[in-house]
PyMOL Python script that loads the backbone (N, CA, C, O; Angstrom):
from pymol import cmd

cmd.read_pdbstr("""\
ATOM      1  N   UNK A   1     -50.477  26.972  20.651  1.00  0.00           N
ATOM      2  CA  UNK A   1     -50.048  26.013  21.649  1.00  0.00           C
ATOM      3  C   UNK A   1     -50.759  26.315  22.971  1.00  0.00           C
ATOM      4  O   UNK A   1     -51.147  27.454  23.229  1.00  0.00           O
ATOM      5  N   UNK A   2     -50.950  25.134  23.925  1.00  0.00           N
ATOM      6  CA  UNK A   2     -51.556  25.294  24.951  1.00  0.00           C
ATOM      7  C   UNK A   2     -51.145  25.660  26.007  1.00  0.00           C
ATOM      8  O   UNK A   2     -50.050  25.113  26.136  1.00  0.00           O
ATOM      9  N   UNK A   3     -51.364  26.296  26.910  1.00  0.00           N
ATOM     10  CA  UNK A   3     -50.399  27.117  27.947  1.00  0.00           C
ATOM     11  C   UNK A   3     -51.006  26.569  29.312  1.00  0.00           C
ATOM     12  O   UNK A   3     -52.220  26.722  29.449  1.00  0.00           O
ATOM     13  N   UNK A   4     -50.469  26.098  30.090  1.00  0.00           N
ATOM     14  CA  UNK A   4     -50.938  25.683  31.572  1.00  0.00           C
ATOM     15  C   UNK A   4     -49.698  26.484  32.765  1.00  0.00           C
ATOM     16  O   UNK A   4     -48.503  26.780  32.736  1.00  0.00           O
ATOM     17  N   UNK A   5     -51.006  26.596  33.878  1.00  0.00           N
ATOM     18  CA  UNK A   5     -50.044  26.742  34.844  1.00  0.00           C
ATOM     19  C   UNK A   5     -50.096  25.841  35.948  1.00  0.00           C
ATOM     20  O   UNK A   5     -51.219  25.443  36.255  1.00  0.00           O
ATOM     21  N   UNK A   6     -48.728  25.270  36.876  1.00  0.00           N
ATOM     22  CA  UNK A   6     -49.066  24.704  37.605  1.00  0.00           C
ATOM     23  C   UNK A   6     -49.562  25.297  39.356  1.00  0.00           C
ATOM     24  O   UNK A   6     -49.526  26.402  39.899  1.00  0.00           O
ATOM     25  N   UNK A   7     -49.852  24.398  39.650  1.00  0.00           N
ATOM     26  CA  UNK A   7     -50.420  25.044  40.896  1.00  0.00           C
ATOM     27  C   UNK A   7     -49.511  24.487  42.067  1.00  0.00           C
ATOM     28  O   UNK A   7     -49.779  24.643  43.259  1.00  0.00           O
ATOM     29  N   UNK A   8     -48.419  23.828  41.587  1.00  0.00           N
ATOM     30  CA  UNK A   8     -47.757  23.101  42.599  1.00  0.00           C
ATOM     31  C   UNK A   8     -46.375  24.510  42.635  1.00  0.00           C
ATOM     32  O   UNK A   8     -45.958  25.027  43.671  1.00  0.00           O
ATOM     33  N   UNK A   9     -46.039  24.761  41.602  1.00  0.00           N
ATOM     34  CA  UNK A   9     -44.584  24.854  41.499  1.00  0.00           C
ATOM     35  C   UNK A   9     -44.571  26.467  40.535  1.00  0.00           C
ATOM     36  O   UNK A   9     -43.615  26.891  39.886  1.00  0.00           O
ATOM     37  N   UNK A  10     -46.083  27.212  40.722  1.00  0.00           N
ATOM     38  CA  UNK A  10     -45.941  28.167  39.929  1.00  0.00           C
ATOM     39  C   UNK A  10     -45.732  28.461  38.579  1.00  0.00           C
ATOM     40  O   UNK A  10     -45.793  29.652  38.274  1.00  0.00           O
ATOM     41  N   UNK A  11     -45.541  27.790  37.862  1.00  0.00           N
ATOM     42  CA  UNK A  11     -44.531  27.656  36.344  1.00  0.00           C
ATOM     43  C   UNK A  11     -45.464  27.581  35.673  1.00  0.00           C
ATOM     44  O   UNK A  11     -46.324  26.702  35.724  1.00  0.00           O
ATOM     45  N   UNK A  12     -45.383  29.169  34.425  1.00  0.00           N
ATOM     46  CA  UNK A  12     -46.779  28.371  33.288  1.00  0.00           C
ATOM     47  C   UNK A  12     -45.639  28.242  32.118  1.00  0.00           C
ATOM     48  O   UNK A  12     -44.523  28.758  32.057  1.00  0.00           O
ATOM     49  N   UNK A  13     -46.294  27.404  31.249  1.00  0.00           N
ATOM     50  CA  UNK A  13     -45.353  27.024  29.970  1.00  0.00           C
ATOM     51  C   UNK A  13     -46.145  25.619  29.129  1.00  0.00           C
ATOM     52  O   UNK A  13     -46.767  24.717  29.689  1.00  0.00           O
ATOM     53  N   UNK A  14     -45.992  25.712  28.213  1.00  0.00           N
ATOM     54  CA  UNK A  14     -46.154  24.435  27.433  1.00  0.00           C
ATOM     55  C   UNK A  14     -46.724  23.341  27.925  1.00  0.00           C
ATOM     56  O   UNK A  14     -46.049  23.062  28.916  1.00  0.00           O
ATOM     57  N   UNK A  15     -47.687  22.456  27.793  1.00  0.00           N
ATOM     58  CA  UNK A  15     -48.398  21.389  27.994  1.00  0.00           C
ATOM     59  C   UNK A  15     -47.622  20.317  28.023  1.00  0.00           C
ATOM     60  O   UNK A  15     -46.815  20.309  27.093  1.00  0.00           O
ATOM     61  N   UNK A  16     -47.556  19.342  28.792  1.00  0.00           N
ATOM     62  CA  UNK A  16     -46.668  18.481  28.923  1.00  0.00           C
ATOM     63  C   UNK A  16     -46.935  17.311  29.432  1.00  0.00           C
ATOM     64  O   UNK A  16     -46.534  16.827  30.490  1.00  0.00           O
ATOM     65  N   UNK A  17     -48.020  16.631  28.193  1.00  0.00           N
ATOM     66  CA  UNK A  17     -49.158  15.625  28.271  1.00  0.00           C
ATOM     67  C   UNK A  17     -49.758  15.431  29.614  1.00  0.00           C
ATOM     68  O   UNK A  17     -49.621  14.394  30.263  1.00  0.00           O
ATOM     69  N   UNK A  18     -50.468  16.530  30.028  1.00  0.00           N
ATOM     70  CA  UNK A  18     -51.390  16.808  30.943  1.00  0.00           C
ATOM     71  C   UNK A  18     -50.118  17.178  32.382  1.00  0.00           C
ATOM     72  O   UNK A  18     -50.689  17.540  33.410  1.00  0.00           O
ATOM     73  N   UNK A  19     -49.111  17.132  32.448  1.00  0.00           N
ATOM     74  CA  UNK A  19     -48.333  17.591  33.406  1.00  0.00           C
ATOM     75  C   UNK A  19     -47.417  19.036  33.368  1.00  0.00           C
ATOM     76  O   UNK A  19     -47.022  19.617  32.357  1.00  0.00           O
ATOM     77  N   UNK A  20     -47.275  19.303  34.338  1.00  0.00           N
ATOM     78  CA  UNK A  20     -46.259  20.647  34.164  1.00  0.00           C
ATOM     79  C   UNK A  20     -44.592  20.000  33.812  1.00  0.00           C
ATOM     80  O   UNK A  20     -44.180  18.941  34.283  1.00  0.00           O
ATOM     81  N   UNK A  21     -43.940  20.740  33.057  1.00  0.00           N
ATOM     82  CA  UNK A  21     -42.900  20.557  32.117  1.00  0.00           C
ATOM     83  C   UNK A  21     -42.021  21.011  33.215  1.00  0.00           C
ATOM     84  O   UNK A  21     -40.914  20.723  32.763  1.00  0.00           O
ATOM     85  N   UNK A  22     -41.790  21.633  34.576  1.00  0.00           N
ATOM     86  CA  UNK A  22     -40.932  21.764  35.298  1.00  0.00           C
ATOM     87  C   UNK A  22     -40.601  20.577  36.319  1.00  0.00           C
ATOM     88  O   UNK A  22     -39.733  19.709  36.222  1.00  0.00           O
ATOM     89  N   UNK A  23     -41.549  20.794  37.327  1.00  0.00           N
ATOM     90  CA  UNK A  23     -41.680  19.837  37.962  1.00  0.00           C
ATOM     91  C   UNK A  23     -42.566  18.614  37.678  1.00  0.00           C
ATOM     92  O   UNK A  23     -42.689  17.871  38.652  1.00  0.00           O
ATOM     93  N   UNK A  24     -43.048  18.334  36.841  1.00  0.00           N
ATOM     94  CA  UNK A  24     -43.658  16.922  36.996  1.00  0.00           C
ATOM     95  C   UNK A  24     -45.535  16.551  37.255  1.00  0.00           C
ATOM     96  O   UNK A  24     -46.203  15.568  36.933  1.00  0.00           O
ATOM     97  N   UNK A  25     -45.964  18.043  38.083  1.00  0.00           N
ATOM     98  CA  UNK A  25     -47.043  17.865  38.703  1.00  0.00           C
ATOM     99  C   UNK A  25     -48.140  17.445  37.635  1.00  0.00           C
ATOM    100  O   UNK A  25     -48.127  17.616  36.416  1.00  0.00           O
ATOM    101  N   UNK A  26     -49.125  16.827  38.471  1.00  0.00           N
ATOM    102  CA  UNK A  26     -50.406  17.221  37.220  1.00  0.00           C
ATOM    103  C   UNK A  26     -51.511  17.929  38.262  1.00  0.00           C
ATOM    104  O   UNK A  26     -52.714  17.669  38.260  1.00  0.00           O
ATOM    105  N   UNK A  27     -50.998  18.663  38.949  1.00  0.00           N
ATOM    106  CA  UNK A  27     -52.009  19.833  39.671  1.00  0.00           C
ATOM    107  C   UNK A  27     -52.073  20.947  38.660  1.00  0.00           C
ATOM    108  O   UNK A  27     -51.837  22.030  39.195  1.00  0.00           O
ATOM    109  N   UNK A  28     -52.295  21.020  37.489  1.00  0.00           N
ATOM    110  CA  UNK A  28     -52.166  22.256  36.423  1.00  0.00           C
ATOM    111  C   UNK A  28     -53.726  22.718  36.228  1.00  0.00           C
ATOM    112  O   UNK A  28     -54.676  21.951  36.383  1.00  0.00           O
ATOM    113  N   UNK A  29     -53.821  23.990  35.891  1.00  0.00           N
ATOM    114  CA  UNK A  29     -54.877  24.470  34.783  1.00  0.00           C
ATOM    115  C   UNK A  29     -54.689  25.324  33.679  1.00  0.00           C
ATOM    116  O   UNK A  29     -53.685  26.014  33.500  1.00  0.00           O
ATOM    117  N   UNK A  30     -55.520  25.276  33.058  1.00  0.00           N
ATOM    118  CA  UNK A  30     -55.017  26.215  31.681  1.00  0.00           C
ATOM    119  C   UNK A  30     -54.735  27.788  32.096  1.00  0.00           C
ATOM    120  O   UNK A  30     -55.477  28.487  32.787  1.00  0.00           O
ATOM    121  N   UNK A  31     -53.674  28.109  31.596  1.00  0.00           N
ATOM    122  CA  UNK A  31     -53.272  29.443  31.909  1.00  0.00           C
ATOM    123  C   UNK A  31     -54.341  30.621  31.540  1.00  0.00           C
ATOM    124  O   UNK A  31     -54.298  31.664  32.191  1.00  0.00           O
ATOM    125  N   UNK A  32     -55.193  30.473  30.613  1.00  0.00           N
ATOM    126  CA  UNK A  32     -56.215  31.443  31.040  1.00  0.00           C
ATOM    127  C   UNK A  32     -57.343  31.336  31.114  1.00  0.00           C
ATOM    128  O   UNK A  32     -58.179  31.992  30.494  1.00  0.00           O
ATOM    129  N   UNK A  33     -57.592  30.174  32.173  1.00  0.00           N
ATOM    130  CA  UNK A  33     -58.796  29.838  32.674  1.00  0.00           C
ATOM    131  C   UNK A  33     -59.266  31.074  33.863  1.00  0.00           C
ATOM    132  O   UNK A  33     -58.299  31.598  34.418  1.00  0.00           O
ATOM    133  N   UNK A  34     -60.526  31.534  34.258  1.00  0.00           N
ATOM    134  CA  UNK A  34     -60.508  32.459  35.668  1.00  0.00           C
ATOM    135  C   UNK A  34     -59.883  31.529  36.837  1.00  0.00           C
ATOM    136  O   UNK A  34     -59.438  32.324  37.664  1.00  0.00           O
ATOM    137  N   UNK A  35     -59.714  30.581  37.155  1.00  0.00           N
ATOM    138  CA  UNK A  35     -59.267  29.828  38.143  1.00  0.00           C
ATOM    139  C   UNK A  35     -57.389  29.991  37.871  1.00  0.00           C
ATOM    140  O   UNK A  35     -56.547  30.030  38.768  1.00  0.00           O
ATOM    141  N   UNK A  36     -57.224  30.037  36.900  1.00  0.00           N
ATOM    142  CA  UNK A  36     -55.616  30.302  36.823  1.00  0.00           C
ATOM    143  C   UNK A  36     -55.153  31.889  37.482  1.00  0.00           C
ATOM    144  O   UNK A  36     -54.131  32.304  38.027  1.00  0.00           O
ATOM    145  N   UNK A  37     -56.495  32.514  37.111  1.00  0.00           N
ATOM    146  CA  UNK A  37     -56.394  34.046  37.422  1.00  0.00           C
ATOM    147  C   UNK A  37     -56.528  34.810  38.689  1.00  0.00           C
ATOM    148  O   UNK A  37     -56.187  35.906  39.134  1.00  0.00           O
ATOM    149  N   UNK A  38     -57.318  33.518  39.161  1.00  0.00           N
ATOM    150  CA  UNK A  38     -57.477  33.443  40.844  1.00  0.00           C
ATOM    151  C   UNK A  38     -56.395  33.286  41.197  1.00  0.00           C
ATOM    152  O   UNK A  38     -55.926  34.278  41.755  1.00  0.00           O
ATOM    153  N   UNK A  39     -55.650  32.315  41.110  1.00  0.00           N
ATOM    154  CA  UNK A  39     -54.700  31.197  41.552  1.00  0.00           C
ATOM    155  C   UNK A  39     -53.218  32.662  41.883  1.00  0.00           C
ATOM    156  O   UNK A  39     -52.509  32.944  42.849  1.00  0.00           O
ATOM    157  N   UNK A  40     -53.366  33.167  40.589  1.00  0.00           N
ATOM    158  CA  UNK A  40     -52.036  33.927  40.345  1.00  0.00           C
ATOM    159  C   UNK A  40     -52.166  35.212  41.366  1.00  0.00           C
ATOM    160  O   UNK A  40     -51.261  35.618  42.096  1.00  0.00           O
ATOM    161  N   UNK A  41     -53.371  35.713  41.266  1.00  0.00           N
ATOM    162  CA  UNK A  41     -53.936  36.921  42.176  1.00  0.00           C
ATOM    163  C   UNK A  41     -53.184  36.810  43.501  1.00  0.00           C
ATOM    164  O   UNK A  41     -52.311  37.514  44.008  1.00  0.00           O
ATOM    165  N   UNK A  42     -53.881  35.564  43.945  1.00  0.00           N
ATOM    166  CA  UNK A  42     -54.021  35.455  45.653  1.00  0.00           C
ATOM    167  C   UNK A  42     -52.290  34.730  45.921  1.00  0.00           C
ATOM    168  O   UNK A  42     -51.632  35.036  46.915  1.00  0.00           O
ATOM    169  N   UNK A  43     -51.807  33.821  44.912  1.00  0.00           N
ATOM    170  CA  UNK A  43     -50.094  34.228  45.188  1.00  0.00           C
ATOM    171  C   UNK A  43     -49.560  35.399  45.145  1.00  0.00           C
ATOM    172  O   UNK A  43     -48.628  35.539  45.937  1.00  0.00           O
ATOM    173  N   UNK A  44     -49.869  36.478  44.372  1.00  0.00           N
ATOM    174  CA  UNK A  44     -49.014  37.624  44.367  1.00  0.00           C
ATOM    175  C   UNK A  44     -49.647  38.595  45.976  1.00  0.00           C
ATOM    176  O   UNK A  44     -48.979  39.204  46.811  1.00  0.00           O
ATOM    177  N   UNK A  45     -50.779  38.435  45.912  1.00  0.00           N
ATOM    178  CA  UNK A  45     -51.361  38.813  47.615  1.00  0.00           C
ATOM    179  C   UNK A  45     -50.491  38.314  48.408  1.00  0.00           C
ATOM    180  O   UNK A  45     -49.913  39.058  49.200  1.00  0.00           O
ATOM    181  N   UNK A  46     -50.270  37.218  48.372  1.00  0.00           N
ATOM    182  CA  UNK A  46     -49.731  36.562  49.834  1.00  0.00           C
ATOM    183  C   UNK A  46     -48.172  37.038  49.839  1.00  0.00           C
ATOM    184  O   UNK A  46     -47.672  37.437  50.890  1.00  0.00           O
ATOM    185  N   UNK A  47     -47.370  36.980  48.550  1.00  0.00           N
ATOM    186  CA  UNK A  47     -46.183  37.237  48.298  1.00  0.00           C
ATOM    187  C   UNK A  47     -46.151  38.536  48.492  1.00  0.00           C
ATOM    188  O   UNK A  47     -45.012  38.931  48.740  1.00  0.00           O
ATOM    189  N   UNK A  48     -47.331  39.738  48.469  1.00  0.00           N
ATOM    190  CA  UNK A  48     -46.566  40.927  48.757  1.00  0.00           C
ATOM    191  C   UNK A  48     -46.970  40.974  50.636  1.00  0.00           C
ATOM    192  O   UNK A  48     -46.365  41.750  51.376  1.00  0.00           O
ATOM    193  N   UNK A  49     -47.585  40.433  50.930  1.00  0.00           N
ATOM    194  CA  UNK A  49     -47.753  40.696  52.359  1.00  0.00           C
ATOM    195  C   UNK A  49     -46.483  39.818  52.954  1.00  0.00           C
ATOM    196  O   UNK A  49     -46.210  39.935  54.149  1.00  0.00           O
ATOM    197  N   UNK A  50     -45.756  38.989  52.154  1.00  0.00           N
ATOM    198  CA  UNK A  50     -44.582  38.426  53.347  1.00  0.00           C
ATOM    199  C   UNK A  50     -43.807  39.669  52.908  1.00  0.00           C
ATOM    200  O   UNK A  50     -43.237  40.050  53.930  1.00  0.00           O
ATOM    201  N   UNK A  51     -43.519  40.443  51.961  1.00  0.00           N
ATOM    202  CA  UNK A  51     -42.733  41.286  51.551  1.00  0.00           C
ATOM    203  C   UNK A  51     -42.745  42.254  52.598  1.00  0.00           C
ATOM    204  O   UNK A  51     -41.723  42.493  53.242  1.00  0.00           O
ATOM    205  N   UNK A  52     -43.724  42.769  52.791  1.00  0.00           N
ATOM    206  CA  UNK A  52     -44.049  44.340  53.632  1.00  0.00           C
ATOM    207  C   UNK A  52     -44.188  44.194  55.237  1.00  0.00           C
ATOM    208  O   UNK A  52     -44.546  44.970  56.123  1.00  0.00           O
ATOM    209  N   UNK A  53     -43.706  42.735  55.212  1.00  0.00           N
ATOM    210  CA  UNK A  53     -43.985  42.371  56.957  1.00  0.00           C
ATOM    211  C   UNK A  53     -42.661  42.782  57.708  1.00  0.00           C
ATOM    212  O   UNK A  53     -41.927  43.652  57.240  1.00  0.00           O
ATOM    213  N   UNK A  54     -42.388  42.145  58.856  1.00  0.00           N
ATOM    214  CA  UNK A  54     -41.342  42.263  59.175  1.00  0.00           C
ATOM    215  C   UNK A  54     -40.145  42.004  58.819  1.00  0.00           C
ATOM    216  O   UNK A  54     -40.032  40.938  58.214  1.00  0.00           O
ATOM    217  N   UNK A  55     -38.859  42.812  59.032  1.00  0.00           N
ATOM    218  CA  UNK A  55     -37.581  42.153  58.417  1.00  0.00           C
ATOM    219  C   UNK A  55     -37.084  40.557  59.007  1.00  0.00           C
ATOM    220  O   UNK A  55     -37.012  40.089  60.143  1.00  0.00           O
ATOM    221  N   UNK A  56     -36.850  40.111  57.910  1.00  0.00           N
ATOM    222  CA  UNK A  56     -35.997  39.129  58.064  1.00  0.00           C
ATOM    223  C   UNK A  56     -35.462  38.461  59.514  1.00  0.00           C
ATOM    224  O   UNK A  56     -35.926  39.148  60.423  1.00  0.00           O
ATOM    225  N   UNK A  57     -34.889  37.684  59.884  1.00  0.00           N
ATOM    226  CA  UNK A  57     -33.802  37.065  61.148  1.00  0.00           C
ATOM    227  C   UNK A  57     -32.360  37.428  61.250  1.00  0.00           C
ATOM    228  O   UNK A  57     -31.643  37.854  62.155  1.00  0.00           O
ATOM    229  N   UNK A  58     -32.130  36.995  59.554  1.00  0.00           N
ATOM    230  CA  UNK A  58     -31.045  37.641  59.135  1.00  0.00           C
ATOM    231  C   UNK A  58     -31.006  39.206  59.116  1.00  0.00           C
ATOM    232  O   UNK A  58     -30.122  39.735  59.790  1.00  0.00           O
ATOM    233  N   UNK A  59     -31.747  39.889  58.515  1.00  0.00           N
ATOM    234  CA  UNK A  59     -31.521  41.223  58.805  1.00  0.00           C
ATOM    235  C   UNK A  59     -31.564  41.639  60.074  1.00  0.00           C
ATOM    236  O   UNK A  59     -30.697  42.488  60.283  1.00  0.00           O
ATOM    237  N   UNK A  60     -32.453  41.294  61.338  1.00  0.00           N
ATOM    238  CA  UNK A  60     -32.114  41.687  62.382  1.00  0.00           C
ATOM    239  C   UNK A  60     -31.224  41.182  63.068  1.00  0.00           C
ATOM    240  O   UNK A  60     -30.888  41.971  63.951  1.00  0.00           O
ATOM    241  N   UNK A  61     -30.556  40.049  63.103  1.00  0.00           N
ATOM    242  CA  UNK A  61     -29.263  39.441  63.587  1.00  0.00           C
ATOM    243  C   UNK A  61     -27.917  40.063  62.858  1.00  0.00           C
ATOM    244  O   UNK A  61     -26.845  39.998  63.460  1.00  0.00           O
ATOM    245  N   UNK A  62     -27.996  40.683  61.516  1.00  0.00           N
ATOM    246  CA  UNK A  62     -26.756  42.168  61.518  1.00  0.00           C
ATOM    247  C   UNK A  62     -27.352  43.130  62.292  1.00  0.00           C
ATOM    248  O   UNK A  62     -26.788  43.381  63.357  1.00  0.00           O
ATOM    249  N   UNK A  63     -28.386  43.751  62.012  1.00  0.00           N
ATOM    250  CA  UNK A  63     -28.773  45.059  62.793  1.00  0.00           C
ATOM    251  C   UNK A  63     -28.184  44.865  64.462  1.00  0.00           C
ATOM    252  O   UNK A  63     -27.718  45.870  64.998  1.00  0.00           O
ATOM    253  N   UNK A  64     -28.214  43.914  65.031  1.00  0.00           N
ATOM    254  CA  UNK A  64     -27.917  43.705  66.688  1.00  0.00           C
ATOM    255  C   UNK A  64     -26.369  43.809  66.313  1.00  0.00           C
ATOM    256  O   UNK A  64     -25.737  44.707  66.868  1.00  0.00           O
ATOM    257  N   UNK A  65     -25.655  42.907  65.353  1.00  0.00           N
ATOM    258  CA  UNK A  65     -24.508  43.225  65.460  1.00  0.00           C
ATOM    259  C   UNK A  65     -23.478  44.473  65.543  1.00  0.00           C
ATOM    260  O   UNK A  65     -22.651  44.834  66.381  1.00  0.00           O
ATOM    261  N   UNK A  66     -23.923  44.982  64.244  1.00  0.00           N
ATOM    262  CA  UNK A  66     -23.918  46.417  64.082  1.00  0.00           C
ATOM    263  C   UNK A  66     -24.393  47.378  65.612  1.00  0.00           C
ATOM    264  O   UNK A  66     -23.508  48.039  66.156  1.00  0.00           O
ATOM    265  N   UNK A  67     -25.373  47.375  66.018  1.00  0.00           N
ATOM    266  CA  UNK A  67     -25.609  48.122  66.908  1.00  0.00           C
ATOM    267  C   UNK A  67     -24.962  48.001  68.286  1.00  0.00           C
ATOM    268  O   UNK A  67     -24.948  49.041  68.945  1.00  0.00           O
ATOM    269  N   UNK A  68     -24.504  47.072  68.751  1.00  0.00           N
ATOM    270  CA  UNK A  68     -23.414  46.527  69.235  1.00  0.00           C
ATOM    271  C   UNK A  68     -22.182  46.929  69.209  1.00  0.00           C
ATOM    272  O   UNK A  68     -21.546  47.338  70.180  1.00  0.00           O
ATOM    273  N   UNK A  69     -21.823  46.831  68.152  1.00  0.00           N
ATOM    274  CA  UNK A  69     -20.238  47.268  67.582  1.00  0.00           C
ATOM    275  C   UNK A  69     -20.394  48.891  67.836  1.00  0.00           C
ATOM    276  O   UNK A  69     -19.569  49.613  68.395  1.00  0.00           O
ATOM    277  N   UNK A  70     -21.610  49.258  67.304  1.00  0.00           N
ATOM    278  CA  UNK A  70     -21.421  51.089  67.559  1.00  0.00           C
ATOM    279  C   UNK A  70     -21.533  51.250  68.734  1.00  0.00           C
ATOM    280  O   UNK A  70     -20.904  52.278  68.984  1.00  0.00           O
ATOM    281  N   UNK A  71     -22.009  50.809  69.735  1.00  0.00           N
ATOM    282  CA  UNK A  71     -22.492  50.892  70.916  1.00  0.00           C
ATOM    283  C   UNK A  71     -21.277  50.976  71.971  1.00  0.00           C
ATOM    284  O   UNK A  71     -21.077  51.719  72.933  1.00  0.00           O
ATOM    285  N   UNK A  72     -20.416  49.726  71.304  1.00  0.00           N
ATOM    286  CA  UNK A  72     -19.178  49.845  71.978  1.00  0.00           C
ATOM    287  C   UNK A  72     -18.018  51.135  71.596  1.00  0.00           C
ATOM    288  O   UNK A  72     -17.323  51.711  72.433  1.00  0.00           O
ATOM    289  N   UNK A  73     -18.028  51.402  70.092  1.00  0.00           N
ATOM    290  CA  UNK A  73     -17.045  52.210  69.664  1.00  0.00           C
ATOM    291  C   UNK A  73     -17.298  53.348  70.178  1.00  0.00           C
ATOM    292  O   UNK A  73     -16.380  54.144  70.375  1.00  0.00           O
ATOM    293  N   UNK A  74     -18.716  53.670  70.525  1.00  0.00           N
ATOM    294  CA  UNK A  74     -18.785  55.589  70.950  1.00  0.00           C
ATOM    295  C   UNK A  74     -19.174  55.303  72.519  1.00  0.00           C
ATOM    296  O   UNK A  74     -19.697  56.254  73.099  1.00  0.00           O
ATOM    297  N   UNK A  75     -19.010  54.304  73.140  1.00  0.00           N
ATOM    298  CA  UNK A  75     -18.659  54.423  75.039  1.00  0.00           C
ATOM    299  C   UNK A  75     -17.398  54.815  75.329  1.00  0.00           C
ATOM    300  O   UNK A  75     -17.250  55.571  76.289  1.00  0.00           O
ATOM    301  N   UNK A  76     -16.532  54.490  74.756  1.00  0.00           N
ATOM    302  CA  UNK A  76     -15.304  54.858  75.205  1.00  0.00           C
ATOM    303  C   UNK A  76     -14.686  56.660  74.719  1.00  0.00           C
ATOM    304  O   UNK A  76     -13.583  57.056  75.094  1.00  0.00           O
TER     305      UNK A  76
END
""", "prot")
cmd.dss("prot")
cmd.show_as("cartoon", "prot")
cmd.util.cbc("prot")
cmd.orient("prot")
């Protein structure tokens, strides 16, 4: 069976008369074309550099809270 991945929506799986079987797209290529291999590379690049960047909004909007709350409990 033929294996594609899409390029819209990430998803490889089953051929799905020239469209991806998740979402719909027909931005696909065959899953082991070198261009699929590119494709997957330079997402997992980009995905580990948002990883290793800075924290979150959410994580620093507890951290202020938290630091706050201690801030107050050991003044007194």
């Amino acid at each position: 069976m033929h294996e594609i991945l899409c390029t819209r929506c990430g998803a490889v799986g089953p051929d799905a008369a020239g469209n991806c079987a998740r979402c719909g797209s027909s931005q696909v290529l065959a899953a082991d074309a070198p261009h699929a291999r590119k494709f997957i590379e330079e997402r997992d690049a980009r995905n580990r550099g948002a990883a290793s960047g800075s924290a979150s909004i959410r994580t620093q909007a507890t951290g202020k809270v938290l630091g706050r709350a201690l801030g107050r409990l050991f003044r007194k």
